[in-house]
C-alpha positions in Angstrom: -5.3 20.0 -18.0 -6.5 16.6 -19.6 -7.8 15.8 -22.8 -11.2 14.2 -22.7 -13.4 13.5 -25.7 -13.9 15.9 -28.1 -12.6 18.7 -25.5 -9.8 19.5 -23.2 -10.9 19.4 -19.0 -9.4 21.4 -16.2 -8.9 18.5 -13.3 -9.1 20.6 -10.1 -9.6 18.6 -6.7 -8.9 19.3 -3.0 -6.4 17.1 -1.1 -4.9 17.0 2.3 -1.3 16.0 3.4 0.9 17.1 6.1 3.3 19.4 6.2 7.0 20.6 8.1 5.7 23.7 9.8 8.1 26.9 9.1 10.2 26.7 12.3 13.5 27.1 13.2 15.4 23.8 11.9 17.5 23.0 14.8 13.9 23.6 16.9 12.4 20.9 14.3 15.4 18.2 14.9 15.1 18.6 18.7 11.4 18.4 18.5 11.4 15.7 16.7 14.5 13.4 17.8 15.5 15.0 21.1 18.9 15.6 20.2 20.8 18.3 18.3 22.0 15.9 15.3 19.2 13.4 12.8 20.1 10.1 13.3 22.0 9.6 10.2 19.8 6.8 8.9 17.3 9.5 8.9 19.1 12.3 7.3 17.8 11.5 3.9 14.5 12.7 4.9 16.0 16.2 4.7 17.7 16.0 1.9 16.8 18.7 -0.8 14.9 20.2 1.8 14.2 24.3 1.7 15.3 26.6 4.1 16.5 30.2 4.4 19.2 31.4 6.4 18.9 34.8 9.1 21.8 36.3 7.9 20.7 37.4 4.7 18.4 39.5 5.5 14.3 40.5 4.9 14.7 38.8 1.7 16.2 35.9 2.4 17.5 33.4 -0.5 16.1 30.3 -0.6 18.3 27.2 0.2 18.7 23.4 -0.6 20.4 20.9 1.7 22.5 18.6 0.3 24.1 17.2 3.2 24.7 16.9 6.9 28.1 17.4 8.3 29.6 14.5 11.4 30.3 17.4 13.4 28.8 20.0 15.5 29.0 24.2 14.6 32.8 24.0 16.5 34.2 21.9 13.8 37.0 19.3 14.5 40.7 19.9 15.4 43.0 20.8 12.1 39.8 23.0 10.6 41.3 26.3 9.6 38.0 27.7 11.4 35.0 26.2 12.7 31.2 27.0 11.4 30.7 28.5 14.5 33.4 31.1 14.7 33.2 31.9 10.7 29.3 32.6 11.8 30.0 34.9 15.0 32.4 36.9 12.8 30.6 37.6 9.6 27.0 38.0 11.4 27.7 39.5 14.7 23.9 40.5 15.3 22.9 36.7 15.3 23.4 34.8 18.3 24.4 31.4 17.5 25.1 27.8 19.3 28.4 25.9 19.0 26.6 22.4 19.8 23.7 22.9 16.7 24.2 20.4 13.4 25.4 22.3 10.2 24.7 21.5 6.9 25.6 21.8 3.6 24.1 23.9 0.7 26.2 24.3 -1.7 27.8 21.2 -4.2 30.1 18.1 -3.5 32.7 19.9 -4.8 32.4 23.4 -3.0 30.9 23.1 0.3 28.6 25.9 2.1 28.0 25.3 5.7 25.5 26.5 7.8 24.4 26.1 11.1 20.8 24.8 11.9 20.2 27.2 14.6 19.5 30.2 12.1 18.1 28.2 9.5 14.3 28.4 9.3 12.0 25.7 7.2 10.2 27.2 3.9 6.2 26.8 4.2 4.6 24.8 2.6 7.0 21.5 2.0 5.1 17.7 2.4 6.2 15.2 4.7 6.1 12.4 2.7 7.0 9.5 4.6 4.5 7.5 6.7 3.1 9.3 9.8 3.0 7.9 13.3 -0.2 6.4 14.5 -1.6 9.0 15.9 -0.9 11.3 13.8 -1.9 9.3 10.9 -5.0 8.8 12.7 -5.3 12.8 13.0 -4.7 13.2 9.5 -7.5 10.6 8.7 -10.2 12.9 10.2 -8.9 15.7 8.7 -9.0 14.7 5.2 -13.0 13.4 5.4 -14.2 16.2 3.6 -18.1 15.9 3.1 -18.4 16.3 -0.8 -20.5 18.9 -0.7 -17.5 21.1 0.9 -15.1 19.7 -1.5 -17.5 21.6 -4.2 -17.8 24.4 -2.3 -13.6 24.8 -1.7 -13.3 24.1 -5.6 -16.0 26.2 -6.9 -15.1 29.0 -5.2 -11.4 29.1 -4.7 -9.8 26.9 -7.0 -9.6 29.0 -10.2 -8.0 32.0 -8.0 -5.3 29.8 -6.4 -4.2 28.3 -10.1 -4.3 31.9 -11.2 -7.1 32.1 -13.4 -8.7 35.1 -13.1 -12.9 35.8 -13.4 -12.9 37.1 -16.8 -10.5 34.9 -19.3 -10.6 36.7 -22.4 -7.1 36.2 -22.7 -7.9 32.5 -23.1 -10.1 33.4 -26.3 -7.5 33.8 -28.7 -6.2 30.7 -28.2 -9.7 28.9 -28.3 -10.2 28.3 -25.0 -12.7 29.6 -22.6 -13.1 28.2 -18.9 -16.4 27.2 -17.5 -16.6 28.5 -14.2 -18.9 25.7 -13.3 -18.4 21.9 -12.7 -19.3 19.6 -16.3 -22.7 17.3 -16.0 -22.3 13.8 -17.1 -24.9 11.2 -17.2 -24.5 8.3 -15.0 -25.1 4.6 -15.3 -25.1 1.9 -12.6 -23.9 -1.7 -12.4 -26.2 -4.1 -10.1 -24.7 -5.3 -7.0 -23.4 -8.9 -6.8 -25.1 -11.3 -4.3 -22.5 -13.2 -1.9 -23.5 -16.9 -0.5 -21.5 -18.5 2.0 -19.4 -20.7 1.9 -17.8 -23.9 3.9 -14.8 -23.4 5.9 -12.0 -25.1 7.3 -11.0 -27.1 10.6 -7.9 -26.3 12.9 -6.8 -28.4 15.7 -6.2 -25.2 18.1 -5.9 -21.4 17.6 -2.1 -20.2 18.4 -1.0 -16.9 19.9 2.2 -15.3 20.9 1.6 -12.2 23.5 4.5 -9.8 22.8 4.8 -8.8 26.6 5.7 -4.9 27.4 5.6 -2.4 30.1 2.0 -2.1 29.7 0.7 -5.6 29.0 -2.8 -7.6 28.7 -2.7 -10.9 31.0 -3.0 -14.2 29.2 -6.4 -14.1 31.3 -7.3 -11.5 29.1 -6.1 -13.2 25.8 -7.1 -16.5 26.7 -11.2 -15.0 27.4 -10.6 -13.1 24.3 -9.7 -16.7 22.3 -12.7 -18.3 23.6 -15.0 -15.6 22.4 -13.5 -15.7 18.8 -13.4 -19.7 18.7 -16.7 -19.4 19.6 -17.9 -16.7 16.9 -15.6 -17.6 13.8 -17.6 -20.7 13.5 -20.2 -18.2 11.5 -17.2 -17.9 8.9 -17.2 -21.5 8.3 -13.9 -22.2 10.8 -13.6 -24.8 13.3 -11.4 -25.0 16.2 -11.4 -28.9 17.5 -9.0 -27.9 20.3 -8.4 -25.6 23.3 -6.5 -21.9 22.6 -2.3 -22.5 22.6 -0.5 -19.8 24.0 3.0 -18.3 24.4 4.6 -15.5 25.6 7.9 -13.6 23.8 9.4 -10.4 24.8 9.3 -7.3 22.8 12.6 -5.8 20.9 12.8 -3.5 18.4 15.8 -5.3 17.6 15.1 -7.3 14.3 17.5 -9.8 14.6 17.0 -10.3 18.2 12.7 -10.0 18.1 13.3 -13.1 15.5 15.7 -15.2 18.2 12.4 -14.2 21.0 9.7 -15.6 18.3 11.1 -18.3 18.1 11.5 -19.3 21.1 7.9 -19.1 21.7 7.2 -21.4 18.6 9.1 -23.7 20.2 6.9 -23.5 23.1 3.3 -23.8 21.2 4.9 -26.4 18.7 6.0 -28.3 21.9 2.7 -28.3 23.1 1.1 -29.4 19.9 2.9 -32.6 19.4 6.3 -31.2 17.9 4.3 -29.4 15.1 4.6 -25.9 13.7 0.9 -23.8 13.9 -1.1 -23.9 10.7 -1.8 -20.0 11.4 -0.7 -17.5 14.4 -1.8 -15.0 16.0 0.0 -12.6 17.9 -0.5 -9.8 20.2 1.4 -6.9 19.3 1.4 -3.3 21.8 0.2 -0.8 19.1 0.0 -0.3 15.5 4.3 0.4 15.0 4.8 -0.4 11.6 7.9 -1.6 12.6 7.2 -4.2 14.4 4.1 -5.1 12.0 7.2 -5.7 9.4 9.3 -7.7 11.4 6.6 -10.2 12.5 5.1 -10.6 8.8 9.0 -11.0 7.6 9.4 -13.9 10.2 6.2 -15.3 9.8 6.6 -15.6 6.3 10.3 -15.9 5.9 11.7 -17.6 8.5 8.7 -19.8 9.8 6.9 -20.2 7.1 2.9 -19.8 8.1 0.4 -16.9 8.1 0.2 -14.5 10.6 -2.1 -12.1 12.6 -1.4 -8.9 14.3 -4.5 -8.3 17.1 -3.4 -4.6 18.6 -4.0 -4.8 22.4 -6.4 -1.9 22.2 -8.7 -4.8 20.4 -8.5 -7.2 23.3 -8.9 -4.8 25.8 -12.3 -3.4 24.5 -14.7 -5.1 27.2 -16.2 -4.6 30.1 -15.4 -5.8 33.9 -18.1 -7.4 35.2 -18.0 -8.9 39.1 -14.4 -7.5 38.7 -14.2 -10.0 36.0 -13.2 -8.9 32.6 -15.0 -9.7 30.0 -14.4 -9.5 26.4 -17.5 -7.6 24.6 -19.0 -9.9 22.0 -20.0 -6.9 20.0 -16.6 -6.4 19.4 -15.8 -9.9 18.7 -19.0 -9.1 15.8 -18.6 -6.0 14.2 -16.5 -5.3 11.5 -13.3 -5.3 12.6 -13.2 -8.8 14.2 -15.3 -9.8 11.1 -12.3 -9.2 8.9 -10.2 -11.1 11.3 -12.4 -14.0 11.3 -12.4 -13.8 7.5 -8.2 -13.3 7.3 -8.5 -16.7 9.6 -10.6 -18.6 6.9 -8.5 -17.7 3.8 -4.9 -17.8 5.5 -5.9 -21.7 6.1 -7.2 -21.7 2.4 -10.5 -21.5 2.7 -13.4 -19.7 1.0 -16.0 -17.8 3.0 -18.0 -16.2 -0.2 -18.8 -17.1 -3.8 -20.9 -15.4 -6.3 -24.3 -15.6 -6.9 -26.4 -14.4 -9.4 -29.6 -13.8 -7.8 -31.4 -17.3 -9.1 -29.6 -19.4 -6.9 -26.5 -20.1 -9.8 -23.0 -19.6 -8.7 -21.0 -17.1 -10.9 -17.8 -18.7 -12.4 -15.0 -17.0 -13.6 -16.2 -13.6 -11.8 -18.5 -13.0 -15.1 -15.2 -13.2 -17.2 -15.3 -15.5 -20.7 -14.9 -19.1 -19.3 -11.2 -20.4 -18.9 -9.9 -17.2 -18.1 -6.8 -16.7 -15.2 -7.3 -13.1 -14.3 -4.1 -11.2 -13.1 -2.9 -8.2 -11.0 0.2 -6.4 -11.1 1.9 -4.3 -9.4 5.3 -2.2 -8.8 6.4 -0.3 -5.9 9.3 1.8 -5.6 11.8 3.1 -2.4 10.8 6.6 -2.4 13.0 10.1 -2.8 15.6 10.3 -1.6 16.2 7.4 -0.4 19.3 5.3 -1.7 19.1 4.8 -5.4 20.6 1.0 -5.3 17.7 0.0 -3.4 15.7 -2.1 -5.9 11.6 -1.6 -6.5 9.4 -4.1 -5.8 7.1 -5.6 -8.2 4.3 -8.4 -7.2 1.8 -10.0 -9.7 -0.9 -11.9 -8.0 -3.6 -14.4 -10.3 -6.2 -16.8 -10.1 -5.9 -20.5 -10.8 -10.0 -21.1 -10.9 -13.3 -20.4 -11.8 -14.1 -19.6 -8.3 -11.6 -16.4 -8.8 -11.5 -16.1 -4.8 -7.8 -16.9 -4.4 -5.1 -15.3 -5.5 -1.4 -16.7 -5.6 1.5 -14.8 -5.9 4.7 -14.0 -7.5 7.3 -11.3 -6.2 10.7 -10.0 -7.8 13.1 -7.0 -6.9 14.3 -5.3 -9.6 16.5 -2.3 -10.3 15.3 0.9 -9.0 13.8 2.4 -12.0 12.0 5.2 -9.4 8.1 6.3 -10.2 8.7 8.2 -13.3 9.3 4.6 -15.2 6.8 1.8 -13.7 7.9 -1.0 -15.9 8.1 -4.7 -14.5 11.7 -5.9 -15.5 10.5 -9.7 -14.6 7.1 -9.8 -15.9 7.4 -12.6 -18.1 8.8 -14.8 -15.5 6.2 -13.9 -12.6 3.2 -14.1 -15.3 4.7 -18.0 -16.6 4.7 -19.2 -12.6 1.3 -18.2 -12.4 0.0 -19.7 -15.5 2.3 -23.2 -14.0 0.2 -22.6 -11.4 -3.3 -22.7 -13.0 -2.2 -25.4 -15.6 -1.7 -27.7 -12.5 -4.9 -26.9 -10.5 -6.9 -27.3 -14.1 -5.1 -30.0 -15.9 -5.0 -27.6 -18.8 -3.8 -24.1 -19.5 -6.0 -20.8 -19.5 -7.8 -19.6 -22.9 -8.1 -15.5 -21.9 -6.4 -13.5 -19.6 -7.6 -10.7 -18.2 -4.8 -8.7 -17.2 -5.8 -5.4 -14.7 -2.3 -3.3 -14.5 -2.1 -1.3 -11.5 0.4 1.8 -10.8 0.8 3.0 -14.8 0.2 6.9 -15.4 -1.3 8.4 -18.7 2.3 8.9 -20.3 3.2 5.2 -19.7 0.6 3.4 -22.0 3.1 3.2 -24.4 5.5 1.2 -22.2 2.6 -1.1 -21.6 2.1 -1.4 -25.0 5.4 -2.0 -26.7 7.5 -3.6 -23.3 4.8 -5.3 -20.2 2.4 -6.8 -23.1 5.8 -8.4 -24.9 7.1 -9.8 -22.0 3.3 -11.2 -20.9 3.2 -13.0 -24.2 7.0 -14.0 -23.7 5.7 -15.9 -20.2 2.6 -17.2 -21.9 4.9 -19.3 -24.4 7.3 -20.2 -21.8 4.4 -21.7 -19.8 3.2 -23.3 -22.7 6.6 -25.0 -23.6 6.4 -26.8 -20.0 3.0 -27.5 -20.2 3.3 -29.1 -23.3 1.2 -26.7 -25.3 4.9 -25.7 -27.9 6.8 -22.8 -28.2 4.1 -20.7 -30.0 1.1 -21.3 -27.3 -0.8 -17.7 -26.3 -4.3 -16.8 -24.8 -5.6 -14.4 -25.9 -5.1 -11.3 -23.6 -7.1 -8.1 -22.3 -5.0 -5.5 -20.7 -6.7 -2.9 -18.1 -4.3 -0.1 -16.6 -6.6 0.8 -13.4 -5.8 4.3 -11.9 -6.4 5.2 -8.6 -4.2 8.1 -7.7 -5.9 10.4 -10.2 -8.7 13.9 -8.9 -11.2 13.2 -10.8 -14.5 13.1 -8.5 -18.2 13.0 -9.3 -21.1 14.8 -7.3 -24.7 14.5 -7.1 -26.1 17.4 -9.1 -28.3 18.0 -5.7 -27.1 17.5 -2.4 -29.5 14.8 -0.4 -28.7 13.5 3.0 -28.8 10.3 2.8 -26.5 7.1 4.0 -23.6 8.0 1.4 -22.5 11.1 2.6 -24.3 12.7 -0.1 -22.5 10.6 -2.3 -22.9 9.0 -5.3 -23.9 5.2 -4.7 -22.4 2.1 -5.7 -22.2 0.5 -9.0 -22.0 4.0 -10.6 -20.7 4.1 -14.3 -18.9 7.0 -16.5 -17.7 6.5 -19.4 -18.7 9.4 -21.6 -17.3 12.9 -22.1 -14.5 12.7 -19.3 -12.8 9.8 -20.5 -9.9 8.8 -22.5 -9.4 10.0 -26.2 -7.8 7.4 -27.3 -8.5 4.4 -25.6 -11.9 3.5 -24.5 -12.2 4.0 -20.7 -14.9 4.1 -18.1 -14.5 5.4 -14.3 -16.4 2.9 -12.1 -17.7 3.1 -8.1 -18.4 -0.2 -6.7 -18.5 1.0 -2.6 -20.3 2.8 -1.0 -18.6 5.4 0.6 -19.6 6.9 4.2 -16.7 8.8 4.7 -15.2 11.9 2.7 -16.1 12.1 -0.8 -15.9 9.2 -3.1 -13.5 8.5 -4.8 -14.3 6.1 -8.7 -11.7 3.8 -9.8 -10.2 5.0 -13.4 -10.1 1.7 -15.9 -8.3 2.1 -19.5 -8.4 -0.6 -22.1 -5.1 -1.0 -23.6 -5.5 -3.8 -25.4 -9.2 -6.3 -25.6 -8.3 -9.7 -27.6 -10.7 -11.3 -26.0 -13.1 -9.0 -27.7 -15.1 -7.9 -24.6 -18.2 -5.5 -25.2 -17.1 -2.3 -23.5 -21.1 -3.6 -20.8 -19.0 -6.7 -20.7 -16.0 -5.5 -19.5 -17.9 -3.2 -16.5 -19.9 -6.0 -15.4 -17.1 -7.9 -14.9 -15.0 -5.4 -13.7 -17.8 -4.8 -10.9 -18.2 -9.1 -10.2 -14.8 -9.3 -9.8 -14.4 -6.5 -6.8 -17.2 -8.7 -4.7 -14.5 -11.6 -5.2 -12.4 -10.2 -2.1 -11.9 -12.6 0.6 -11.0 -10.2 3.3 -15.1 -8.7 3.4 -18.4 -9.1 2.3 -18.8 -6.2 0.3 -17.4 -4.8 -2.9 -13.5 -3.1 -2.8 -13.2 -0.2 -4.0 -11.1 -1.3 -6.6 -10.9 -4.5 -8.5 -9.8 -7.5 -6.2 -6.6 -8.4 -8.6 -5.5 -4.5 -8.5 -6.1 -4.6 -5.1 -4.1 -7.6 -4.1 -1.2 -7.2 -6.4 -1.1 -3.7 -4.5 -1.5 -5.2 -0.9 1.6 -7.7 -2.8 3.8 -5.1 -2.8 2.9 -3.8 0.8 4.0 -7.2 2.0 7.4 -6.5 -0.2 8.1 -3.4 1.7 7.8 -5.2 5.0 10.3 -7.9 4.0 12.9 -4.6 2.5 11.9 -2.5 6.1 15.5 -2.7 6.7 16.5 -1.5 3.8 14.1 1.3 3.1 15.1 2.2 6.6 18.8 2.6 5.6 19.6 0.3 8.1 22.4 -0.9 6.0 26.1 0.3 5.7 26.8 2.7 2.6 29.8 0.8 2.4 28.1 -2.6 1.7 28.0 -3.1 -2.1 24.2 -2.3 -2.7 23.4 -3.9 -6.1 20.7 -5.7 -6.9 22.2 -9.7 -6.5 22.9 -8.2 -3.2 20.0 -7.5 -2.0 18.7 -10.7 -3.7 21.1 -12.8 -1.3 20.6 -10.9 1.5 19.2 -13.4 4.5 17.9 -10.8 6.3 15.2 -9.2 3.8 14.5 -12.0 0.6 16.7 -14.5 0.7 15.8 -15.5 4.6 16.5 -19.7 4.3 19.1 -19.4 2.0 16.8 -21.2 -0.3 17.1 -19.3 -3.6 13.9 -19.4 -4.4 12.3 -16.9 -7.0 10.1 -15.7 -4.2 11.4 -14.4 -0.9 8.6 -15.9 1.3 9.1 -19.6 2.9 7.9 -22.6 0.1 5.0 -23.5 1.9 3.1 -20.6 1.8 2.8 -20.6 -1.9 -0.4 -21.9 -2.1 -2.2 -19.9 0.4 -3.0 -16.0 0.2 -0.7 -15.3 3.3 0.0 -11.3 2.0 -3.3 -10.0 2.7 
C-alpha cells in the first residue's frame, strides 16, 4: 500500500529472483561444493536458513539453522553419543549417513543437532548472493518480461495471490474499495539532449597484460586485436603515437600471490617504456569471475596506481579465420560493446568524448542546472545478511568540479555497519568538503548551488535526510569555506533529490503497439501527478529507451529546493544531466551523479572482496580502525589517506 495524492495505491509488480530448490540439504551441499561439509567461509550463506527434518513426520515443523558443527554425524571422541547414533536410535525407519554435516537449530545456549542427510530445504527461500556467470546470464533472459505479460500476470493473478478476493465488500466499511483495474495517468515528455563530440587525448602506446590459463588466446591474437582498436578509438578522439606493449602474467586465485604475478608484468611493460608506469592497462582476463575482476581493480587502483580494463577473452576471440589467419572482426571492434571500451579508454586518461548541445549549435553548461552549481551523488552500500556484523558499509560520494559536468571525482569512507534498514552517511560532511576543495581549486572560487541527488534512501528515511545528511552537508560546506577563505559561516544554497530505483512502480501504454520499445513507453516520459508523493513534490522520470523487459522510471523526491527550482526546471535538468555520462552516448537510465556514486560503491566492494568473502579470521579484532588499516583492502600503501585508492588517481574517473 502507498499513499499517493489525495488517495491510497496498491503497488503490485512481477519480479524474478532465484531460488534454493526444496532438496535434500546434504544433496544441495554436495551439488554445490562437492564435499559433504560448506567451506566455512561460506557457511553464513545458510545461516537462518529453513528446513524441515524427516523424522517428524507428514507435518513436519519448520526449522532455522543457526550453526554448523566442525564435525561429521559420528561426533568426536569424549561425546557422550554421536548425532549419528542418537538419530539411528530415536528414528529407526530413517536411514542415515555417519559422514553428512549436522547442524544446529536450536540456541547458543541449548544446542539441537541434526544431520543434513534428512533435512530437506523449505520452497520458496531467495538466493541472495551474486550468481555465477552463467547463471546470472540465465536469469537475465528470464526476467525480460515483455510489458504486456507483466500486465497480463498482474491483472489477472495478482489480487488472488495477495489474498484479495473478487468481491471486497469487506473493504467498504473501512472506506476502501479496490479497483480491479490498473490507474490512467497522463504523461508528459522531456526532449532528448543532443551530444557533440568532443577532442580526446594522446597515449604513447596501449598496455596489456594477458592473464595466461589452460585455455588461452596467443599474443598473435591480442596483439591483431590491439591494432584493430588503435586503429578505431581514434573515432573517440584517442591517439596512440606508439606500437601495442604487451606482457604476460599467470593466473591465481590467490590474491596476494595474483598481485606478486602483476607485478611482475608491470615491470616488464614499464621496462619497455623507458622505466615508466602505463598511463592506463588493459588486461585480458579468462571469463567474467567477479573475483578476479576485484582483485585486478584493487591492484590497479591500490597498489599501482592507474586505471584499468578487463577485455574477457570471449571479446578477443570473436573473429573469423581467414587463409587460416585469424582475424579480429571489426564489427566487433564497432558495436556497442567495444564502443564503451573505447569510451572507458578516453575518460580513464581524462578526457571528454561528449558535451551538450542544445540544438542551435550552443554548448549546455552546468547540465541545465543554475550557473555555479557542483552537482553531487551519494551513495552507501552495506555487507549484506548474514554476513559478519563488524564489517563496515561503504559509502562513496562522487561530484563535479565544472560547468562541463562530464567528470566526476570521488570521495569514499567505511563506516560502521549500520545494515540497510539505516542508510545514513556517518562521513558525509567530510567527503562533501573534499569535493567542494576540489571544485574551489579547478574554479578559483567556491560553488553558489548544489544540487545534491541521494541515492539508496527508502520512504521511511526522509526524515534522516532531513534532520542528520542535510546537517552534516552544511557542516562540509563551512568547513570548505573556512580553507577557502570564504569564513566559518560560508553555505550554497542546496537542493536535495533522494532518487529511488528499487521501487514497482511501472507505467504501460494504455494500447499495446509494436514498435522499437518493446511496447514501451518512450524516453523522456514524465509523471508526476496522482502517483506521486503526498508530501513532498516528486515526479517519476524515463530517460532510456528500453528494448528489453518492461521499463522501469526512475523515482525523484525533492526533499529540500533552496535553490528555488520550478518543479519543469528541476525535470529538465534532471533529464540533461543523465546525457552527461561518459561511458555512452545515450541517456542512463538514472541520473549520471546517482549512477556514479552507485558504480562508487561497486568499486568499494571490490577493494572489501576479502572481507565480504569472510576471508578473514573471526579471531582478528574486526572494528572499524581495523579495517581502515588493513593493507590488503583500503589502506594498500600504508599511506593513510582518506581514500583507499592510490593518490594519483584522484583526479581521473578510474571507478567506472
Amino acid at each position: 500500500m502507498r499513499p499517493a495524492i489525495g488517495s491510497v495505491l496498491l503497488n503490485v509488480n512481477t519480479v524474478t529472483s532465484a531460488f534454493f530448490p526444496p532438496e535434500v540439504l546434504s544433496t544441495w551441499i554436495g551439488l554445490r561444493w562437492e564435499q559433504e561439509n560448506p567451506p566455512v567461509n561460506e557457511q553464513n550463506d545458510l545461516i537462518g536458513f529453513r528446513v524441515t527434518f524427516s523424522g517428524d513426520g507428514a507435518n513436519p515443523k519448520t526449522r532455522v539453522i543457526l550453526t554448523f558443527t566442525p564435525t561429521d554425524a559420528n561426533g568426536a571422541p569424549g561425546q557422550i553419543t554421536s548425532v549419528y547414533n542418537h538419530m539411528r536410535n530415536k528414528y529407526h525407519l530413517l536411514r542415515f549417513n555417519p559422514s553428512t554435516c549436522c547442524l544446529n537449530m536450536g540456541t547458543v545456549t541449548d544446542p539441537k543437532w541434526y544431520p543434513a542427510d534428512n533435512l530437506r530445504i523449505v520452497a520458496g527461500q531467495i538466493f541472495k548472493k551474486q550468481l555465477s556467470e552463467n547463471l546470472g546470464s540465465q536469469m537475465i533472459k528470464i526476467a525480460q518480461n515483455e510489458p504486456e505479460n507483466n500486465k497480463r500476470l498482474i491483472l489477472r493473478g495478482a489480487l488472488l495471490s495477495l489474498g484479495i478476493p473478487a468481491t471486497t465488500g469487506s473493504f467498504s466499511q473501512f472506506g476502501l474499495s479496490i479497483n480491479h483495474e490498473f490507474e490512467e495517468v497522463v504523461p508528459r515528455y522531456l526532449r532528448q539532449s543532443t551530444l557533440f563530440a568532443e577532442t580526446g587525448n594522446s597515449i604513447s602506446s596501449l598496455n596489456i597484460i594477458l592473464l595466461n590459463t589452460g585455455n588461452n588466446v596467443s599474443q598473435d591474437e591480442v596483439r591483431k586485436f590491439a591494432q584493430d582498436l588503435s586503429r578505431k578509438i581514434g573515432d573517440y578522439g584517442v591517439t596512440f603515437t606508439g606500437p601495442e606493449n604487451i606482457s604476460n602474467a599467470t593466473f591465481s586465485r590467490n590474491g596476494v600471490s595474483f598481485c606478486t604475478r602483476l607485478n611482475a608484468a608491470l615491470a616488464i611493460l614499464s621496462s619497455n617504456n623507458g622505466g615508466r608506469n602505463p598511463r592506463l592497462l588493459l588486461v585480458v582476463v579468462p571469463d567474467k569471475d567477479i573475483r578476479t575482476y576485484a582483485n585486478i581493480k584493487w591492484w590497479g587502483d591500490c597498489v599501482a596506481g592507474f586505471p584499468t580494463i578487463c577485455i574477457t577473452r570471449g571479446v578477443l576471440t570473436k573473429g573469423k579465420e581467414v587463409n587460416h589467419r585469424f582475424q579480429s572482426d571489426i564489427e566487433v571492434i564497432s558495436n556497442i560493446r567495444s564502443a564503451s571500451t573505447n569510451l572507458k579508454i578516453n575518460f580513464k586518461l581524462g578526457g571528454i568524448s561528449h558535451f551538450l548541445n542544445d540544438g542551435a549549435s550552443q554548448r549546455i553548461f552546468w547540465a541545465g542546472a543554475k550557473a555555479n552549481t557542483m552537482i553531487v551523488g551519494a551513495d552507501v552500500s552495506h555487507a549484506g545478511k548474514g554476513r559478519d556484523a563488524t564489517c563496515p558499509s561503504m559509502a562513496g560520494v562522487v561530484a563535479t568540479c565544472d560547468q562541463l559536468c562530464s567528470t566526476y571525482f570521488a570521495s569514499a569512507r567505511l563506516q560502521e555497519n549500520n545494515t540497510e534498514r539505516t542508510q545514513s552517511i556517518a562521513d558525509l560532511a567530510d567527503m562533501v568538503g573534499e569535493r567542494l576543495d576540489k571544485y574551489g581549486r579547478v574554479n578559483n572560487s567556491l560553488p553558489e548551488h548544489i544540487l545534491f541527488y541521494r541515492d539508496s534512501v527508502s520512504e521511511s528515511q526522509y526524515g534522516m535526510v532531513v534532520n542528520d545528511e542535510i546537517s552534516l552537508i552544511k557542516a562540509g560546506c563551512r568547513a570548505a569555506g573556512a580553507r577557502g577563505g570564504k569564513g566559518d559561516n560560508w553555505c550554497p544554497e542546496i537542493t536535495l533529490i533522494v532518487v529511488g530505483k528499487r521501487h514497482h512502480t511501472r507505467f504501460f501504454p494504455r494500447l499495446a503497439k509494436n514498435d522499437d520499445f518493446n511496447n514501451n513507453l518512450p524516453s523522456g516520459l514524465v509523471i508526476d501527478s496522482w502517483v506521486g508523493t503526498p508530501n513532498h513534490f516528486s515526479f517519476y522520470f524515463q530517460s532510456h529507451d528500453s528494448a528489453l523487459g518492461a521499463a522501469r522510471s526512475a523515482h525523484y523526491i525533492v526533499i529540500i529546493n533552496e535553490s528555488d527550482y520550478t518543479p519543469e526546471s528541476i525535470q529538465e535538468t534532471t533529464n540533461t544531466i543523465c546525457f552527461t555520462g561518459s561511458r555512452a552516448f545515450k541517456a542512463l537510465s538514472v541520473c549520471t551523479s546517482a549512477k556514479y556514486a552507485d558504480v562508487l560503491c561497486d568499486r568499494m566492494r571490490c577493494y572489501m572482496k576479502p572481507a565480504l568473502d569472510d576471508d578473514f579470521a573471526a579471531t582478528s579484532p574486526n572494528d572499524l580502525n581495523f579495517y581502515r588499516s588493513n593493507v590488503n583492502i583500503w589502506n594498500t600503501l600504508g599511506q593513510n589517506s582518506t581514500n583507499p585508492w592510490h593518490r594519483d588517481l584522484n583526479d581521473l574517473m578510474f571507478y567506472l
